[in-house]
ROKE-492092 format. One record per residue (C-alpha): residue number from 1; residue in three letters; x, y, z. Coordinates in steps of 0.5 Angstrom, whole numbers, plus 500, padded with zeros to 3 digits. Layout:
N
REC  resi  resn   c1   c2   c3
REC   NUM   ALA    X    Y    Z
...
This chain:
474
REC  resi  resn   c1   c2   c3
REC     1   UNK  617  345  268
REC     2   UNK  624  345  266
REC     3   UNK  629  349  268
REC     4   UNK  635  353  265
REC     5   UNK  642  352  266
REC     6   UNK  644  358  270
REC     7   UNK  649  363  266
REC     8   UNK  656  363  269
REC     9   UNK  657  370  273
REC    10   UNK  662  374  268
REC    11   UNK  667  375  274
REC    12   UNK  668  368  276
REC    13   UNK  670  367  269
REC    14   UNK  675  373  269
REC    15   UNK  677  371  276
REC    16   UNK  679  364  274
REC    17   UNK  682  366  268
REC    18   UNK  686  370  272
REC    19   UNK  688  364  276
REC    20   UNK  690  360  270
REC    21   UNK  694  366  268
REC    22   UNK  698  366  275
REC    23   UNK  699  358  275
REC    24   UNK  702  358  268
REC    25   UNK  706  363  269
REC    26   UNK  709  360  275
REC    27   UNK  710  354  273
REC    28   UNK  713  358  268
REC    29   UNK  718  360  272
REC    30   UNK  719  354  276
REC    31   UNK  721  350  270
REC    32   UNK  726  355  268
REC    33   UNK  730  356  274
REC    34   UNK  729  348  275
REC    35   UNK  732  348  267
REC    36   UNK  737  353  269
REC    37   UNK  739  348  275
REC    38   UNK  740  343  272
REC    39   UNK  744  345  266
REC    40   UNK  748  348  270
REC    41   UNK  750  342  274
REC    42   UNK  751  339  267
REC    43   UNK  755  344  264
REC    44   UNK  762  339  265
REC    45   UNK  758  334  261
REC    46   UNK  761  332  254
REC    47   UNK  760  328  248
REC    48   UNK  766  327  244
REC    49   UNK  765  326  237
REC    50   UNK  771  326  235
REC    51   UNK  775  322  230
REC    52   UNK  781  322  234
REC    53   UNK  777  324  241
REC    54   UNK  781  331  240
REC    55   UNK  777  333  247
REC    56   UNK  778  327  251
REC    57   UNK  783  327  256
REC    58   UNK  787  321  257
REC    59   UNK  787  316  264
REC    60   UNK  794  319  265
REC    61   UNK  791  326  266
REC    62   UNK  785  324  270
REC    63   UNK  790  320  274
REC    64   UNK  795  326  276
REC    65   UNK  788  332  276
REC    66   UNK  785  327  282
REC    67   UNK  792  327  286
REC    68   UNK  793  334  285
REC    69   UNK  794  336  293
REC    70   UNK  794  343  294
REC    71   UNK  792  349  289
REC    72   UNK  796  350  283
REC    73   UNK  796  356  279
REC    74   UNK  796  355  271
REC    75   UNK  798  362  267
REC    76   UNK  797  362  260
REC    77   UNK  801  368  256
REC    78   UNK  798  368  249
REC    79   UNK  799  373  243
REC    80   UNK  794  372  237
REC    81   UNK  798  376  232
REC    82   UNK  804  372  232
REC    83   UNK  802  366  234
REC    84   UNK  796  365  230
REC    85   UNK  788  363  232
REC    86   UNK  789  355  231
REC    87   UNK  795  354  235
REC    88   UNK  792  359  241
REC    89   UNK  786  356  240
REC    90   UNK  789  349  241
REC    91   UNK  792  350  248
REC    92   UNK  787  356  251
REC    93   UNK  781  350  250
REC    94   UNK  786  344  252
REC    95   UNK  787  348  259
REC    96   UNK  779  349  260
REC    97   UNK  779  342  258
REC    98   UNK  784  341  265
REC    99   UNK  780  347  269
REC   100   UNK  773  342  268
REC   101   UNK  776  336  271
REC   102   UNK  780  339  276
REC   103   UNK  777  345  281
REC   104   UNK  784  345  284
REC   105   UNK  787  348  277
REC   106   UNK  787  356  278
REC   107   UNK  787  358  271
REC   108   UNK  788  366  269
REC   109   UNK  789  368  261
REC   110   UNK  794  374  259
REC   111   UNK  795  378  253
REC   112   UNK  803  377  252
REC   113   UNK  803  384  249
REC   114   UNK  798  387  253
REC   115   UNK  801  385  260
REC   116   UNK  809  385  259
REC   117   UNK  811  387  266
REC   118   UNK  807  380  268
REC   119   UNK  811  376  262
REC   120   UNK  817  379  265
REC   121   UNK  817  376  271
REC   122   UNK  818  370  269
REC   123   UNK  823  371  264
REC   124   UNK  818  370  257
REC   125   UNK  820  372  251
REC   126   UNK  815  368  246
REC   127   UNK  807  365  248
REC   128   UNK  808  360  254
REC   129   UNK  804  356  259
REC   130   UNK  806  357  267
REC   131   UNK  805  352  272
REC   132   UNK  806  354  280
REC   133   UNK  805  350  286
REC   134   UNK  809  352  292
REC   135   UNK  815  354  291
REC   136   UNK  816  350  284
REC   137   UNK  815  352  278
REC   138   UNK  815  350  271
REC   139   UNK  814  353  264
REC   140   UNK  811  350  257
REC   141   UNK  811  355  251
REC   142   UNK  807  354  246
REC   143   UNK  813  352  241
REC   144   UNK  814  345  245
REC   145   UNK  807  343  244
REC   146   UNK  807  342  237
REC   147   UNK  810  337  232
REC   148   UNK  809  337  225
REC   149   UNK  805  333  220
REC   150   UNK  803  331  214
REC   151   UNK  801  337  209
REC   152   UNK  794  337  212
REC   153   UNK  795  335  219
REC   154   UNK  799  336  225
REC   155   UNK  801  333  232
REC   156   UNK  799  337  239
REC   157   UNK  804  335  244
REC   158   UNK  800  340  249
REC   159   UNK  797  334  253
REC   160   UNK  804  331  254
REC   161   UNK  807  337  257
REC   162   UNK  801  339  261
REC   163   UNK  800  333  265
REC   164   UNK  808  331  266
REC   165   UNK  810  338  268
REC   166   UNK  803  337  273
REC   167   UNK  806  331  275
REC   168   UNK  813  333  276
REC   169   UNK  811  339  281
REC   170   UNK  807  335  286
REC   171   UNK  811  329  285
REC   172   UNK  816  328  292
REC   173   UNK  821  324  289
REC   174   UNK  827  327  289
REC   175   UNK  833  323  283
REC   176   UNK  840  325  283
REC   177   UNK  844  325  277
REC   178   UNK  852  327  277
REC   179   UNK  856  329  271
REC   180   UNK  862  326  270
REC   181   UNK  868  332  268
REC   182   UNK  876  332  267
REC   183   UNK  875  329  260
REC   184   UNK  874  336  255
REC   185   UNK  867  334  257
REC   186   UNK  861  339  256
REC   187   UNK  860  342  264
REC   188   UNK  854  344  266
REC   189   UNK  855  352  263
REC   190   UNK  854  349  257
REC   191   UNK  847  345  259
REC   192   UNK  843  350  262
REC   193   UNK  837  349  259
REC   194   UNK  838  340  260
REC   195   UNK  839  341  267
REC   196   UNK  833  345  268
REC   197   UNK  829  341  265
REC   198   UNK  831  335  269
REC   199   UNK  830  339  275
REC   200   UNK  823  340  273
REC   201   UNK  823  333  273
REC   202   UNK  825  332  279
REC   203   UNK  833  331  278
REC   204   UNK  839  335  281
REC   205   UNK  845  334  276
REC   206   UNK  852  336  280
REC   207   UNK  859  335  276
REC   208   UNK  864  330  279
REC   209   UNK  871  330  279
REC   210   UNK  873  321  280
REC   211   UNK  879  323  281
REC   212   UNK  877  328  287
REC   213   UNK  871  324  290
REC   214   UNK  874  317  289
REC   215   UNK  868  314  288
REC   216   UNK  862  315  285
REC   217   UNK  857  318  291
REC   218   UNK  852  313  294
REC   219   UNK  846  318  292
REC   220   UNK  847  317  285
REC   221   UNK  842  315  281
REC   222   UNK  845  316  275
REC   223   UNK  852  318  272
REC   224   UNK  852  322  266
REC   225   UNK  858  323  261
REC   226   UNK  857  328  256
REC   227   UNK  863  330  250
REC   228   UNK  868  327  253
REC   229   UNK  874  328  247
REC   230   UNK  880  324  252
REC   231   UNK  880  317  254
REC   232   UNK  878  315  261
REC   233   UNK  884  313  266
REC   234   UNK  884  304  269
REC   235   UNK  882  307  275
REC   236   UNK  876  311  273
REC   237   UNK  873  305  269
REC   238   UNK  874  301  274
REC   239   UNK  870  305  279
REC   240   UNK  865  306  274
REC   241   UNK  865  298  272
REC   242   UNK  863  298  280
REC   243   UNK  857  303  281
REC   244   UNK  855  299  274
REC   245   UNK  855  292  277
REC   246   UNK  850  295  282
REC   247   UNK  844  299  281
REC   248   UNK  847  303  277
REC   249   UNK  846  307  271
REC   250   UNK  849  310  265
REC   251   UNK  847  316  260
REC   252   UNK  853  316  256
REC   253   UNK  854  321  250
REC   254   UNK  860  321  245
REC   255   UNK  864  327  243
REC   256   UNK  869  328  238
REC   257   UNK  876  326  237
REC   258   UNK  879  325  230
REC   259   UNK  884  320  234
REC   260   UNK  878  316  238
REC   261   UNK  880  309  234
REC   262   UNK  886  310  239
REC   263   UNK  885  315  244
REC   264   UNK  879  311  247
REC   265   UNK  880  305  249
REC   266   UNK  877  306  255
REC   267   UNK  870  308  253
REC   268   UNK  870  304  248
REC   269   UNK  871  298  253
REC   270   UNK  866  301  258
REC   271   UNK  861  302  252
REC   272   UNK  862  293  249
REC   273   UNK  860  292  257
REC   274   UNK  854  294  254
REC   275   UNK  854  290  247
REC   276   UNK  855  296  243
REC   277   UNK  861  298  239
REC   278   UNK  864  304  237
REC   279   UNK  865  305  229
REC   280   UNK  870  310  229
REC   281   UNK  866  314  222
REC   282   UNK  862  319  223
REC   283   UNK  855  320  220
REC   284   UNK  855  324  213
REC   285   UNK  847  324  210
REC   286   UNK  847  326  203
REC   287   UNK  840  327  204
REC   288   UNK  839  334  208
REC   289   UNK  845  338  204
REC   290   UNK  840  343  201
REC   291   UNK  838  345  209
REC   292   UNK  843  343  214
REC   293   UNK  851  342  212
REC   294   UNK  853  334  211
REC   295   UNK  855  332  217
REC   296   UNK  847  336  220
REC   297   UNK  843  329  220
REC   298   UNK  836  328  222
REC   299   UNK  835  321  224
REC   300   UNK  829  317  224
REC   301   UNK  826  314  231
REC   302   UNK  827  305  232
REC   303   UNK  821  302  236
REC   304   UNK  822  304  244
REC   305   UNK  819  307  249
REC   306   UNK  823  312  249
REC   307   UNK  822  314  241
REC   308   UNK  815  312  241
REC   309   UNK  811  318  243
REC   310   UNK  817  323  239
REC   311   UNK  816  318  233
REC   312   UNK  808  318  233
REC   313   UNK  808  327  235
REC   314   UNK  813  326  229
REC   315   UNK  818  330  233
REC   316   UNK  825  329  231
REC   317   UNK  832  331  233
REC   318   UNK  837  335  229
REC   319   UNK  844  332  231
REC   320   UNK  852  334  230
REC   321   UNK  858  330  228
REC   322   UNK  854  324  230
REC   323   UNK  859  318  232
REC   324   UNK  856  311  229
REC   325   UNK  855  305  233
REC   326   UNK  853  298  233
REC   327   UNK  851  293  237
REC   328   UNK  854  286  238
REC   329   UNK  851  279  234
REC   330   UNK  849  277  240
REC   331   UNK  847  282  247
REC   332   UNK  852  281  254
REC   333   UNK  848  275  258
REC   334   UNK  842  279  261
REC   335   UNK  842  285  257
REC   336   UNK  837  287  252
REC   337   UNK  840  292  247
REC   338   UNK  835  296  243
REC   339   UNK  836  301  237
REC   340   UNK  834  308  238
REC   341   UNK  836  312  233
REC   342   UNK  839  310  225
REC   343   UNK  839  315  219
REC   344   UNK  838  313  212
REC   345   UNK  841  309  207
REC   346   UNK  843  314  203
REC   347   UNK  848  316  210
REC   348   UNK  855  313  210
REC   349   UNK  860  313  215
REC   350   UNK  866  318  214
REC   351   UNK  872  314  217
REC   352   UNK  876  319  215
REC   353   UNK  877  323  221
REC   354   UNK  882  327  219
REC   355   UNK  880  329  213
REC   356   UNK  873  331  216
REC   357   UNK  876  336  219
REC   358   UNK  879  340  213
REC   359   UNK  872  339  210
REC   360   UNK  873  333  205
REC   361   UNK  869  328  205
REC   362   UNK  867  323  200
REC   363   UNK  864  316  200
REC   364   UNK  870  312  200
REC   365   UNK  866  304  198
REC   366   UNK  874  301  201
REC   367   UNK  873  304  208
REC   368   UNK  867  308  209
REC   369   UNK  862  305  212
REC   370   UNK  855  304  208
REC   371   UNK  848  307  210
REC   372   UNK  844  306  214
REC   373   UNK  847  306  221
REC   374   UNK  845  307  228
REC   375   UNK  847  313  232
REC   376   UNK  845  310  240
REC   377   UNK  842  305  244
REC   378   UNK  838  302  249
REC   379   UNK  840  298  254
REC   380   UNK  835  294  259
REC   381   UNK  836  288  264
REC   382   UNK  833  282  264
REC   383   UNK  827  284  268
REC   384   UNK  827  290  263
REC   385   UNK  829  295  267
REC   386   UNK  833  301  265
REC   387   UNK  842  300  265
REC   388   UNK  845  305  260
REC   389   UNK  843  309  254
REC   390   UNK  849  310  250
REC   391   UNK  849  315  243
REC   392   UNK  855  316  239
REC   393   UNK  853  324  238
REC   394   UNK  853  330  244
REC   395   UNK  852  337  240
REC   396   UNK  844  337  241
REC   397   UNK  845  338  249
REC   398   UNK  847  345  249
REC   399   UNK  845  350  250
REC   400   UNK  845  353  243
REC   401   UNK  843  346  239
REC   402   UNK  837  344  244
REC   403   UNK  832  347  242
REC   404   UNK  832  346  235
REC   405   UNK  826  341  233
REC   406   UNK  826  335  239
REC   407   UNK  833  335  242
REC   408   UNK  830  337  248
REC   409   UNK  824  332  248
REC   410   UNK  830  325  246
REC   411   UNK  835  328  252
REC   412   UNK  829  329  257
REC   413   UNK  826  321  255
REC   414   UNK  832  318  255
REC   415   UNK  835  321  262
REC   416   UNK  828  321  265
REC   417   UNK  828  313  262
REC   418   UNK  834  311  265
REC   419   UNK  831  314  272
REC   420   UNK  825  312  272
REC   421   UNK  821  318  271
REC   422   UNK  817  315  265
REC   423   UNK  811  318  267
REC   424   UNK  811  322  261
REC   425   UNK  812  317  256
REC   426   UNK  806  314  255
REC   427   UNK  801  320  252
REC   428   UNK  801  319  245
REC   429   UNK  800  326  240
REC   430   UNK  794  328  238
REC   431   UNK  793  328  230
REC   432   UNK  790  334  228
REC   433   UNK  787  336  221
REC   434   UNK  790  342  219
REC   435   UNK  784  348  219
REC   436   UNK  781  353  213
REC   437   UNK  779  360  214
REC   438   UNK  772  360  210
REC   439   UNK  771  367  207
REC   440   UNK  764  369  206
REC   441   UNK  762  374  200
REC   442   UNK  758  380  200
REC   443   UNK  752  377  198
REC   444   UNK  752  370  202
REC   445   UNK  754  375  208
REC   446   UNK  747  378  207
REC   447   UNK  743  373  207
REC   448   UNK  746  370  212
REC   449   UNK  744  377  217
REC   450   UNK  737  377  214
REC   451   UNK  736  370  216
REC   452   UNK  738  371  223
REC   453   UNK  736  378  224
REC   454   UNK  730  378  220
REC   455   UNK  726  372  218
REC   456   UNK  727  367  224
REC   457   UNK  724  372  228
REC   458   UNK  719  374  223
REC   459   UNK  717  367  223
REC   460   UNK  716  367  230
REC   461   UNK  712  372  232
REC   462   UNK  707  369  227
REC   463   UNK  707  363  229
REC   464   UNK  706  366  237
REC   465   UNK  700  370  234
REC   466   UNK  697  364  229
REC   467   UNK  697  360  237
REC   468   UNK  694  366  240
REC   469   UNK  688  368  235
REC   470   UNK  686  360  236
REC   471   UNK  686  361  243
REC   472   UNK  681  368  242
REC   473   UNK  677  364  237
REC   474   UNK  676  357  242
């Protein structure tokens, strides 16, 4: 006889369904939260797609974010309305960017409008970024994070910036820099905004009276002249030629004198030490007369490592009755002198200075000299080591011309050069491509919410029920 399979008790069935169930749905959530975990723990991990790896911090950066010793607080000030959403955009994910890589970065973001009794403890006027490690601290705004571009693209210095001023604030190094005055220089209240930039870099600047000191101080690392207008005494050239000889070094920026050819005997001298020659015209550019005066010239940058990471941000100086220089056929023995900044050939040199003075200027071919021409130098030694820039202009360092364009940046790169803080000289710009707002039309809007609102999950709940009328049907 043959036996009947024995028909499956209904509650065993339902029983093991019920298991099933159980076991899918905390496999369910055991895969979620694992998933969860997991992106959690990849949430720093990028891909950078990039053309120019716009989001990719340079070696340098990730140098100085894994030397950070302590906590440094990093205030971002922003204001949407006046400074648009590209450019905040550009600095609030740049710092995010540092955030990712560094947890010692104590990052904070305010409304310059919405939190104005904060901006005024740092004295903000206009969108900034505030750096704060101890007692130091170190201001950004968002204007020096900028350069120019073509009519399509720009330059974004913000890297630049943010990784020299970190560098600055945990670096150790103290520089020391002495102005030299009693020769109708510029003095320090005319330079405010250099000298505390270069404090932020680390370099003090005093003024120094030669005649009073006797000597140039054993601690100074660098001796600046800035504007003087009369001649240095025998006696100050040689001291100065002393300190030189040693391992001194020189930022020497002319003024104006309409009697330079004789009044400067000295400077001049001190400046052929170098092999640089002082022409005794002043720059006049044909070129710039539409936006700025004739003797307003914006030069062009020579290859340098002080010039190079300007030129690449496209980030030029505005200078003022700029004195011509030129470097000898042949270099002092040991010393390699190195162009920085030359105008255009459309330029010529005004060597009549008295009649500058009453506003007449007009090319002479017999006297003038002809474009284009050199208005400062560098000068290394045959290790390549820093000696002297000399400039044949002073007016950008003040106060009231320094922030204009790249005055600031050219001052700091040539001073911190020459003392050895190039920290911040080798971060290229970024070049970016300028943005476009794409506005939709009422209809394209439409289709656009009925897609997402609608039809995507419509489609959903269709597939799921397709899936479960399947499994009813099995």
């Amino acid at each position: 006889m043959n036996k009947q399979p024995k028909a499956s008790n209904p509650n065993s069935r339902r029983i093991l369904h019920h298991a099933n169930t159980l076991v899918v749905a905390i496999a369910s959530i055991g895969i979620f939260v694992l998933l969860t975990l997991f992106l959690n723990k990849a949430s720093e991990f990028q891909l950078d797609l990039t053309a120019n790896k716009q989001y990719t911090l340079s070696d340098q950066t990730n140098t100085v974010l894994g030397r950070l010793p302590d906590t440094v607080k990093l205030e971002v000030f922003t204001h949407k309305d006046g400074d648009g959403e590209l450019v905040t955009r550009e600095v609030t994910d740049l710092v995010q960017e540092y955030a990712k890589k560094s947890s010692k970065l104590d990052v904070h973001t305010y409304s310059l409008v919405q939190q104005p009794e904060l901006a005024r403890q740092y004295n903000l006027s206009s969108s900034s970024v505030v750096l704060t490690y101890g007692k130091k601290s170190q201001t950004i705004t968002f204007r020096e994070m900028f350069g120019s571009g073509d009519s399509s693209s720009y330059t974004f210095l913000g890297e630049s910036k943010l990784t020299s001023a970190l560098n600055s604030l945990i670096s150790t190094e103290q520089r020391k820099a002495y102005l030299l005055a009693g020769h109708g220089e510029f003095d320090l209240t005319r330079l405010t905004q250099l000298t505390a930039g270069l404090k932020a870099d680390n370099t003090e600047v005093s003024e120094l009276q030669l005649y009073q000191a006797g000597k140039i101080p054993d601690d100074a690392d660098l001796l600046m002249i800035v504007a003087p207008e009369n001649d240095l005494s025998d006696k100050e050239l040689k001291l100065i030629e002393t300190y030189l000889d040693g391992k001194g070094k020189l930022f020497l920026s002319l003024g104006f004198n309409p009697d330079m050819k004789a009044a400067w005997k000295n400077i001049d001298a001190l400046m052929k030490k170098y092999g640089v020659t002082d022409e005794h015209a002043v720059a006049v550019d044909r070129t710039n007369t539409q936006l700025y005066d004739p003797l307003t010239v914006v030069p062009s940058y020579e290859s340098h490592k002080i010039t190079e990471k300007l030129r690449d941000g496209k980030v030029y100086p505005m200078t003022y009755l700029s004195v011509a220089l030129n470097a000898a056929a042949e270099a002092p023995k040991g010393l390699t002198v190195s162009p920085l900044l030359s105008t255009s050939a459309e330029s010529y040199g005004e060597t009549d200075l008295a009649g500058l003075l009453q506003s007449k200027s007009e090319y002479d071919k017999g006297t003038d000299l002809s474009g284009p021409l050199y208005l400062g130098y560098a000068v290394d030694d045959a290790d390549g080591n820093p000696k002297a820039v000399l400039l044949g202009t002073s007016y950008f360092l003040t106060d009231d011309q320094i922030a204009e364009q790249g005055n600031k940046d050219f001052a700091l790169n040539s001073i911190n050069y020459l003392s050895g803080n190039q920290s911040d000289l080798t971060i290229r710009a970024r070049e970016q491509q300028q943005y476009e707002t794409a506005y939709l039309t009422a209809p394209q809007a439409r289709y656009i919410l009925i897609g997402t609102m609608i039809v995507f999950p419509l489609a959903f709940v269709l597939i799921g029920l397709l899936f479960w009328w399947r499994r009813r049907r099995v």
